[in-house]
N, C-alpha and C positions, 0 to 999 in steps of 0.2 A: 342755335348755331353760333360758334364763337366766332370771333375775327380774327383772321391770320394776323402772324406780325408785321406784316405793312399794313394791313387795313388798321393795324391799333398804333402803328407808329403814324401812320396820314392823320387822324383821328386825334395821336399828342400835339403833332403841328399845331393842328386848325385850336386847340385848345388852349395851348403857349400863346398863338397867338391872339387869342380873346383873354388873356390873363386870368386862365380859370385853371391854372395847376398851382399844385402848393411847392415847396420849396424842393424838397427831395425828389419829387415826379420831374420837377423843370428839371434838375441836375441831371440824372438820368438821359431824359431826354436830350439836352446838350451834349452829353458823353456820345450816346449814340447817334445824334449829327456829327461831329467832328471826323467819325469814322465811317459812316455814311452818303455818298454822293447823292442818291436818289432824295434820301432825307431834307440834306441841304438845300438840293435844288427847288425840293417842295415848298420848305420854309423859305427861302429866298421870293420864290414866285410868290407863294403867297402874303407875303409882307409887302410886297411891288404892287399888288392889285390891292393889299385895303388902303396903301397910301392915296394910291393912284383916285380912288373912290373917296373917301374920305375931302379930297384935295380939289377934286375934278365935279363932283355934285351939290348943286343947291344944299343948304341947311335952312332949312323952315323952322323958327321956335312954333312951341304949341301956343296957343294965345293965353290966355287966364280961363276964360269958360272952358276951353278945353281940359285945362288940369283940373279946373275944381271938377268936372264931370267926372274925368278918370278916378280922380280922389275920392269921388262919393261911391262911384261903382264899387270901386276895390273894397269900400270900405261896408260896403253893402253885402259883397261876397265874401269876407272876412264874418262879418258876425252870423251870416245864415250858416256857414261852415262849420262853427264852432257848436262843442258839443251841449247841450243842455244842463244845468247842474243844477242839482235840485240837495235840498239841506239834506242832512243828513237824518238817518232816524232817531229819537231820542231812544238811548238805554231804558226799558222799562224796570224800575226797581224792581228790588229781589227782595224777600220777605229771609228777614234777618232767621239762622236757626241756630241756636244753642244749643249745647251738647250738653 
């Protein structure tokens, strides 16, 4: 199922504004705010509510045990993931033939 063009224009919002569009897709998307009400109003509202969150809740740092934990894990799921590699086989020589 594709997504209409508001589910994909809701969907460039919410991406703009996680700073996960590349340069051409933002521009675009600015274009079609400018000329947009619904758009704007989305991006608006939703810039209002991560400030507001951002601004208005607790920030917890993780402690150090916590990171090295997360760090070993990651780094635990990283090497099981990766694929096996084993040498390569050696060419077995070819018996020279003269002509």
């Amino acid at each position: 199922m594709t997504p209409t063009h508001d589910e994909e224009m809701a969907l460039l919002v919410q991406a703009d504004l996680d700073g996960e569009l590349d340069a051409a897709r933002r521009a675009e998307l600015v274009a079609h705010i400018a000329g947009c009400a619904e758009c704007r109003a989305l991006h608006a509202g939703l810039a209002a509510l991560s400030t507001r969150l951002r601004t208005s809740l607790p920030y917890h740092a993780a402690t150090p045990a916590l990171r090295a934990a997360v760090a070993q894990r990651l780094a635990e799921a990283a090497a099981s993931s990766l694929p096996t590699i084993s040498a390569p086989a050696r060419p077995r020589p070819r018996a020279w033939r003269g002509g």
